[in-house]
C-alpha positions in Angstrom: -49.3 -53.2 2.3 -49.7 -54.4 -1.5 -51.9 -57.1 -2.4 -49.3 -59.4 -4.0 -52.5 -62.4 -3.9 -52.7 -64.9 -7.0 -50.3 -62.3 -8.4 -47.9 -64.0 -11.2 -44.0 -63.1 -9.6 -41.3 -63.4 -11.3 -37.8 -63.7 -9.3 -35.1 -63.2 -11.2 -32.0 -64.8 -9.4 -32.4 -66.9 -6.4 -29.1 -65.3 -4.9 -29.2 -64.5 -0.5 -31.0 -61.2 -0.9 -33.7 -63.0 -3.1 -34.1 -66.1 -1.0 -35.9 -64.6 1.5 -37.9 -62.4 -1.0 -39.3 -65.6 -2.3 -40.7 -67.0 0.9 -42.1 -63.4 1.8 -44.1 -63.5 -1.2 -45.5 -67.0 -0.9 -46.8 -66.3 2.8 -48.8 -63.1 0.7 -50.3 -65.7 -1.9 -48.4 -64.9 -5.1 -47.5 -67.5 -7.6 -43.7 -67.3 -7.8 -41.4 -68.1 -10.6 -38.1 -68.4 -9.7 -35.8 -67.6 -12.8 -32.3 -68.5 -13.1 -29.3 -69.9 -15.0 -28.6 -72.5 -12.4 -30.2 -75.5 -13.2 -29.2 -77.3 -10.4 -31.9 -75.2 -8.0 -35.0 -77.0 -8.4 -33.2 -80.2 -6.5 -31.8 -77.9 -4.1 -35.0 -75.9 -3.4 -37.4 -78.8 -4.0 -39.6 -78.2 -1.1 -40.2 -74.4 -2.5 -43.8 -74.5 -4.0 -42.6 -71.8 -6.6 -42.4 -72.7 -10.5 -39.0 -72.7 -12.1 -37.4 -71.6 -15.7 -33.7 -72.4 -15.4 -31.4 -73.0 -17.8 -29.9 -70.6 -20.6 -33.5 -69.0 -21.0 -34.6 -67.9 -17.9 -35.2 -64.9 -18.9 -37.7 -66.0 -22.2 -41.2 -64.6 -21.8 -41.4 -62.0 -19.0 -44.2 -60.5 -20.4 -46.0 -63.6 -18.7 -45.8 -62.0 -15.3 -47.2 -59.1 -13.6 -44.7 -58.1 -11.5 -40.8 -58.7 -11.5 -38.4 -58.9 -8.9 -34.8 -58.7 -10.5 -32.0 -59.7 -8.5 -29.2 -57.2 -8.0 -26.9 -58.4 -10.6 -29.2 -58.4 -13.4 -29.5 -55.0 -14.7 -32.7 -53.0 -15.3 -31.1 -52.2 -18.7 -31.2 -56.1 -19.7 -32.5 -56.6 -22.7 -35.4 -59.1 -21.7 -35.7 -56.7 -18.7 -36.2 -53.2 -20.6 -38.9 -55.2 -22.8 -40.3 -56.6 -20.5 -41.2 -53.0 -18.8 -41.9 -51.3 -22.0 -44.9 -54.0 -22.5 -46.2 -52.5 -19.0 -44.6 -55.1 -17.2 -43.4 -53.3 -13.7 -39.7 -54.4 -12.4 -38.8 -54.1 -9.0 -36.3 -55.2 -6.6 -36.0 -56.3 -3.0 -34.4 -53.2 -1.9 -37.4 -51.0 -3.4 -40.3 -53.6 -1.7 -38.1 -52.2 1.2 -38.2 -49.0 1.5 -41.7 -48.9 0.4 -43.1 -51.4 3.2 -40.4 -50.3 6.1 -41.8 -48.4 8.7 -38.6 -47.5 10.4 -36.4 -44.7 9.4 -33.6 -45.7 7.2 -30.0 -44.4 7.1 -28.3 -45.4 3.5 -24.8 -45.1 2.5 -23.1 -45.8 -0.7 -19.9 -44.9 -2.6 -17.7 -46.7 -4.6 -15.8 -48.6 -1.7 -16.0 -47.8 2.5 -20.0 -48.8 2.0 -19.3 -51.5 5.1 -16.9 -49.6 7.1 -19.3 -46.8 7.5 -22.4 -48.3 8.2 -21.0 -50.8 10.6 -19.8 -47.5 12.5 -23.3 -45.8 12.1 -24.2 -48.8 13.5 -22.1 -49.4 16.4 -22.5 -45.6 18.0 -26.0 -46.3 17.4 -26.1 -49.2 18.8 -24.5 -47.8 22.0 -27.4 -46.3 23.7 -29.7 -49.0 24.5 -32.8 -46.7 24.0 -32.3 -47.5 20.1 -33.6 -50.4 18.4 -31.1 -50.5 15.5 -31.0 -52.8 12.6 -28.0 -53.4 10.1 -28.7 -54.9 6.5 -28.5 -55.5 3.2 -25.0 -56.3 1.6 -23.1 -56.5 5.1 -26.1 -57.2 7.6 -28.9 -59.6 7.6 -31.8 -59.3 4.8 -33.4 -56.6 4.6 -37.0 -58.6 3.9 -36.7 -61.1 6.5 -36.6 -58.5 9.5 -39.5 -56.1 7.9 -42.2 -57.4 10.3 -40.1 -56.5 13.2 -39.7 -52.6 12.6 -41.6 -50.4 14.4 -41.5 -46.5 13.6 -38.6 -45.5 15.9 -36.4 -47.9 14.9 -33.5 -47.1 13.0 -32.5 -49.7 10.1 -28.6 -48.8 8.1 -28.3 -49.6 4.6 -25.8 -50.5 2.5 -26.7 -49.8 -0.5 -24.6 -50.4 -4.5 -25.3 -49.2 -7.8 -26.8 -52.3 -8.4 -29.5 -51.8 -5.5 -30.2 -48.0 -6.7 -29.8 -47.6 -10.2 -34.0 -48.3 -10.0 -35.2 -47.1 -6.7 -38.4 -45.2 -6.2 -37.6 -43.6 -2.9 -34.8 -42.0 -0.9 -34.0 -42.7 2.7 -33.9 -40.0 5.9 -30.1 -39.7 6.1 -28.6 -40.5 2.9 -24.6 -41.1 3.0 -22.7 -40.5 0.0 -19.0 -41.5 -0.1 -16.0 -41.4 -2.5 -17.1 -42.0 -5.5 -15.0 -43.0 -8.9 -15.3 -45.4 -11.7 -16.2 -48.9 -10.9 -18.6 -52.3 -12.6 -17.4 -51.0 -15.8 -18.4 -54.6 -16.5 -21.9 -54.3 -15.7 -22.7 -50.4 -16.2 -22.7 -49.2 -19.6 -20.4 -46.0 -18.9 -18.9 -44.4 -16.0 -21.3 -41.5 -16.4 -24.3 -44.3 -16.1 -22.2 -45.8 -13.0 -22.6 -42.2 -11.4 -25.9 -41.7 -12.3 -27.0 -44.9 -10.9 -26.5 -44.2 -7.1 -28.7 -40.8 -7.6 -31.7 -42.2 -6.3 -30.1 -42.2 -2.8 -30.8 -38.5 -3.0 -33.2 -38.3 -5.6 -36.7 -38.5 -3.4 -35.7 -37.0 -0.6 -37.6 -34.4 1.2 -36.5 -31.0 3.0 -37.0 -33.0 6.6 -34.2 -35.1 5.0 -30.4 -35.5 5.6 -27.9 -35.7 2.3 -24.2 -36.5 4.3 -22.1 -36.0 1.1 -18.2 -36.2 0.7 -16.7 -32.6 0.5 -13.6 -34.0 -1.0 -15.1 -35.9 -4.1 -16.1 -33.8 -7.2 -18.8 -37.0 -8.0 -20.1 -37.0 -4.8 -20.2 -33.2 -4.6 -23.0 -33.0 -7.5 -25.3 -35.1 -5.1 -25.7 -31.8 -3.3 -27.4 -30.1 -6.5 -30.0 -33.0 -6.7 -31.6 -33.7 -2.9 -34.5 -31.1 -1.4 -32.9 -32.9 2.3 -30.7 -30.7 4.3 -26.7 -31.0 3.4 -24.3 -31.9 5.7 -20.7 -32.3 4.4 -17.5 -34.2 5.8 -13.7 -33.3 4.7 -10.6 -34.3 5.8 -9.1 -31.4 3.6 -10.7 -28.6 4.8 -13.1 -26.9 7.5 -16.9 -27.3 6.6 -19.5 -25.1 7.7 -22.1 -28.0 8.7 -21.0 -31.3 9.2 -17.6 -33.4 10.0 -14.2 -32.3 9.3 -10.6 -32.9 10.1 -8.4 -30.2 11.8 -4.7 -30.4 11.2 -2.5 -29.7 13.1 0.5 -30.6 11.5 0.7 -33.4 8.3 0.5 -36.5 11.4 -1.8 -34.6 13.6 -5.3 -33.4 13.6 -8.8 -33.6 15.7 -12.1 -34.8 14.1 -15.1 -32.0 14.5 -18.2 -32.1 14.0 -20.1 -28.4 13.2 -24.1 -27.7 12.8 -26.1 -24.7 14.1 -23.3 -22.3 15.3 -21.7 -25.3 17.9 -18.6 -27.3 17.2 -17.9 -30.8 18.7 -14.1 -32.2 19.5 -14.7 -35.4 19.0 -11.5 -37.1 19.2 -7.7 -36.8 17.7 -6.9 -38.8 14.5 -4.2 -40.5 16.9 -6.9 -42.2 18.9 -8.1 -43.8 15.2 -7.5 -47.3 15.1 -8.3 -47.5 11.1 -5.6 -47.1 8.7 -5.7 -44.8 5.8 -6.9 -41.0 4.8 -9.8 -42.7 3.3 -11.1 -44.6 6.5 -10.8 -41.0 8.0 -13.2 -40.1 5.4 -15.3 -43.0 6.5 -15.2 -42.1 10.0 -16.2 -38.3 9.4 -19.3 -39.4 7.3 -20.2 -41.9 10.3 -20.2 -39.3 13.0 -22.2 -36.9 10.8 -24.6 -39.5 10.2 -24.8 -40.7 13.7 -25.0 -37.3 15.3 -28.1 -36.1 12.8 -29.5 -39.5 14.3 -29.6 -38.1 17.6 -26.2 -40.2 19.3 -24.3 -38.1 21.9 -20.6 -37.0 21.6 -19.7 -39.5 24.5 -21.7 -42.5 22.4 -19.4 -41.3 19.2 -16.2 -40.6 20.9 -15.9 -44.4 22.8 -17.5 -46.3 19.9 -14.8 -45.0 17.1 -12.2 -45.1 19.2 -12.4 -49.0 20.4 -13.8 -49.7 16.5 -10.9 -51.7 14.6 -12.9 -52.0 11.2 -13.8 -55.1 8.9 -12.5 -58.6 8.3 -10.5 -58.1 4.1 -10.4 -54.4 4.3 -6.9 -53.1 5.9 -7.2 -56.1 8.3 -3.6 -56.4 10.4 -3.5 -59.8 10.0 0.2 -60.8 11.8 3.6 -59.1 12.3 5.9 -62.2 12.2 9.6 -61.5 12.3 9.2 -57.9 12.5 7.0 -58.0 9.3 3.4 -56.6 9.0 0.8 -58.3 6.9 -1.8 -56.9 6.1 -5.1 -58.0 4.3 -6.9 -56.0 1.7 -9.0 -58.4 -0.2 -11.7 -55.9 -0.6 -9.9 -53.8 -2.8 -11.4 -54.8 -6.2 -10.4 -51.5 -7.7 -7.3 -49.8 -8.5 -8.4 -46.5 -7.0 -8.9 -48.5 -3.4 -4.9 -49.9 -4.0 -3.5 -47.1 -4.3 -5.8 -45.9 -1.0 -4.1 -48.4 0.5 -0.7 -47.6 -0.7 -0.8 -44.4 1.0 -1.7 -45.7 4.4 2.0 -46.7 5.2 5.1 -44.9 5.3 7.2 -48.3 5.9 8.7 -50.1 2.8 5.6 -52.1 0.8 5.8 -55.8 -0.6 2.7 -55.3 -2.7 0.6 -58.4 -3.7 -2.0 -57.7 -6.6 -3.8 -58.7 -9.3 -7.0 -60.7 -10.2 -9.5 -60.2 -12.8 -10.1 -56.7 -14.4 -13.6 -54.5 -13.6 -12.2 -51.4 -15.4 -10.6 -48.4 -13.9 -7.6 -46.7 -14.3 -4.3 -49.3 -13.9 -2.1 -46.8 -15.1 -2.8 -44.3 -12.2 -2.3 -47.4 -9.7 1.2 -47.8 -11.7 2.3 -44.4 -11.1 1.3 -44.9 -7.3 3.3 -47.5 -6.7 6.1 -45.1 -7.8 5.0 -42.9 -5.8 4.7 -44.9 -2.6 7.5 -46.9 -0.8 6.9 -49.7 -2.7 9.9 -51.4 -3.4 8.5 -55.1 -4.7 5.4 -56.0 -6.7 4.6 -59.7 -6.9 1.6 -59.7 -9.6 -1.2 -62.5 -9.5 -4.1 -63.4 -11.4 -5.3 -62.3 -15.3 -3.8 -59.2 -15.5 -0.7 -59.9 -14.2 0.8 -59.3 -17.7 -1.3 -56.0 -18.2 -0.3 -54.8 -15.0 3.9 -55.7 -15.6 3.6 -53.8 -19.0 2.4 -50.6 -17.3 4.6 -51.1 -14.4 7.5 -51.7 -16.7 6.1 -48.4 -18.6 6.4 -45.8 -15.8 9.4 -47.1 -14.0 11.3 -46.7 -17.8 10.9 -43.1 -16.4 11.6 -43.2 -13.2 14.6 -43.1 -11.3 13.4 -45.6 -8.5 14.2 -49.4 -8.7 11.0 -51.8 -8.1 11.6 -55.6 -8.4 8.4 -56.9 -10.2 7.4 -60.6 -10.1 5.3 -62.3 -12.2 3.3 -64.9 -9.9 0.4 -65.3 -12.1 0.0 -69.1 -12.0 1.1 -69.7 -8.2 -1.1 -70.2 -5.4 -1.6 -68.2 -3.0 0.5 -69.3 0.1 3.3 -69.9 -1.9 2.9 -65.9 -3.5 2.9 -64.7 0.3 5.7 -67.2 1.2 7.8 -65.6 -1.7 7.2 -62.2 -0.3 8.1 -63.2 3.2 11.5 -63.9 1.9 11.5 -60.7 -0.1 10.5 -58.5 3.7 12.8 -57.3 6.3 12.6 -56.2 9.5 9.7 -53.0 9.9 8.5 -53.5 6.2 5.2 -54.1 5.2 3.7 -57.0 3.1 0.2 -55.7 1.9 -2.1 -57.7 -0.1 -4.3 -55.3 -2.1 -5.5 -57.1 -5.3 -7.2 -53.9 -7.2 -8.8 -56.4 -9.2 -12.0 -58.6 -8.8 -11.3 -62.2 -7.5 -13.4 -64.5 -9.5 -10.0 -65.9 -11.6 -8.8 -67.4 -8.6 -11.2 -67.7 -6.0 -15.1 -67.7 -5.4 -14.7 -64.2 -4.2 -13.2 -61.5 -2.6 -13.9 -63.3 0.7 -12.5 -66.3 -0.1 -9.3 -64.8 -1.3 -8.7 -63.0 1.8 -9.5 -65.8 3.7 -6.9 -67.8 1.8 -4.3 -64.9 2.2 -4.6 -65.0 6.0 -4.6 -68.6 6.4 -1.4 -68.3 3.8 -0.1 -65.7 6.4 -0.7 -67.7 9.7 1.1 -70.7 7.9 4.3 -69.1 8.2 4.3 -69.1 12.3 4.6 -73.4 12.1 
């Protein structure tokens, strides 16, 4: 392990994956400097015995310091950042003290959205033979930090990993996962190209004893294939592969999940038995088994754990059916790509809830979508609730189909669902799928669906 004593530390951020950073480097002997725009932290942390620079300049000086740990949401690319590492400064993160300290083998996934889905199922069939000593961290789990004593060789730790976590990492894990990607944190990444380019690393390092588990059906994620030594393994839900997880149609309803590798082929169970919603959770599920079954589970372990698994809290969520209505929370879709994911999940008529803050990505392929879904009322919330009208307004000018649009922009949230309840009738669907980020309205995408459910539930008094 690194010598980290009397070593000058910078944290940058004091957010919950760098909490525990901070007290890990302590216990080592560093001299920590937590730095962050919150000036109300010192009072909070007081007992901490770390130096502090808060305020508007936290980030002044960082050439004082021999070592940098940037929190997630601070960019590499910052300005102080990049000059600080161009005076010989070196900038790290949690997740790279990580995989450079972890002595178990690590399973990572990213893509643009189904990160949590997928490694809570890696997980879970995992998790099902009690041999395995499994651990799941990082965005959805516990800390990543605060558990590395604990591993041991033969454990297995899951990963969900960002673009924030990876645009720097130094090394690649055993079974990288690589799901849908397309364009997302316009806001913090420069370009999309630099968005794409900054979940590489997952593959980047890895060596021919490595697995790369890489969507079939995404050109993005296909190029990950050109850049990893580690063995390929894809997953389709279009089309046979020749190693890996696929979905066999039967008819457009109808199809069995296989998994393929070294001349044998798996059933593992009909896309009936799914309890997930949505094309793209199949997606999810097929990376999941490919993933498991390269870590060794057994057909039965996969087959029982995916067909009990229901999926995540905000992300498809059945919430009620109340008077013959569905509702059904989405909170988790921040993009419009994952909306109009969602929109294709139900055959029923739609009452669509969304709106919220803008990270980029293309609105007006969510407002043919709707079109092209059995929407038949859109009730708009949030900042671009006007943006999102004009190109609704825009397409349906050539369309034939009438959509009722609503702006709701300045109405809380239980009275936005009670609106649509009156607006649903027997069989429909009321689906709550922002597209947008929530931090207009509500602390964060949590929150809101929290708010949405509670909204939901309200209308049963």
């Amino acid at each position: 392990m690194r010598d980290f004593q009397n070593k000058q530390v910078a944290v940058l951020g004091l957010g919950a994956e760098n909490r525990p950073l901070v007290d890990f480097l302590l216990q080592r002997g560093a001299k920590v400097t937590v730095c962050d725009q919150d000036v109300g932290l010192k009072s909070k942390w007081s007992q901490l015995p770390v130096h502090w620079r808060l305020g508007e300049d936290y980030l002044r000086n960082l050439t004082d310091f021999d070592l940098i740990f940037r929190t997630p949401g601070l960019s590499p690319n910052q300005k102080e950042i990049a000059q600080a590492k161009a005076e010989g400064v070196e900038v790290s993160s949690v997740t790279n003290l990580f995989f450079e300290l972890a002595p178990a083998k690590i399973i990572a996934v990213t893509g643009t959205k189904g990160k949590g889905t997928t490694s809570s199922l890696i997980y879970t069939i995992l998790k099902e033979n009690p041999q395995n000593r499994v651990y799941l961290l990082g965005n959805i789990g516990v800390s990543a930090i605060s558990v590395l004593e604990k591993l041991k060789k033969d454990d297995w730790v899951v990963l969900e990993l960002s673009s924030f976590q990876l645009i720097d990492l130094k090394k690649s894990p055993q079974i990288a996962v690589v799901l849908r990607i397309f364009p997302d944190h316009l806001d913090y990444h420069q370009s999309e190209q630099e968005y794409y380019q900054a979940k590489e690393p997952i593959v980047l390092f890895q060596s021919e004893d490595d697995f790369a588990v890489i969507n079939k059906d995404c050109p993005v994620a296909r190029r990950f294939a050109q850049l990893t030594k580690a063995q390929v393994y894809w997953f389709s839900v279009q089309k046979p592969v020749e190693r890996g997880t696929f979905v066999r149609w039967q008819d457009k309803e109808r199809g069995e999940i296989v998994f393929r590798a070294e001349g044998r082929e798996e059933s593992v169970l009909r896309t009936d038995e799914v309890k997930l919603l949505g094309q793209h959770n199949l997606e999810n599920i097929s990376a999941a088994v490919t993933a498991a079954f390269l870590a060794q589970a057994r057909v039965s372990e996969v087959r029982k754990v995916v067909r009990k698994f229901k999926g995540l809290e905000h992300r498809l969520e059945k919430v009620a059916e109340i008077a013959g209505v569905t509702y059904i929370n989405d909170s988790y879709s921040t993009t419009p790509q994952t909306t109009i994911a969602a929109l294709k999940s139900f055959s029923a008529p739609i009452i669509l809830i969304c709106g919220g803050r803008s990270k980029g990505g293309d609105y007006e392929a969510l407002a043919r979508a709707i079109f092209e879904s059995p929407v038949k009322a859109v009730l708009l919330i949030g900042e671009m609730t006007f943006k999102l009208k004009e190109l609704i307004q825009k397409v349906q000018k050539q369309k034939a189909k009438p959509i009722e649009i609503l702006n709701l922009e300045r109405l809380k949230i239980k009275t936005v669902v009670q609106k649509a309840a009156q607006k649903a009738q027997l069989g429909e669907v009321v689906l709550f799928s922002p597209g947008c980020a929530s931090f207009d309205m509500f602390q964060n995408a949590t929150q809101r669906g929290l708010e949405f459910k509670k909204a939901v539930l309200s209308l049963l008094k």
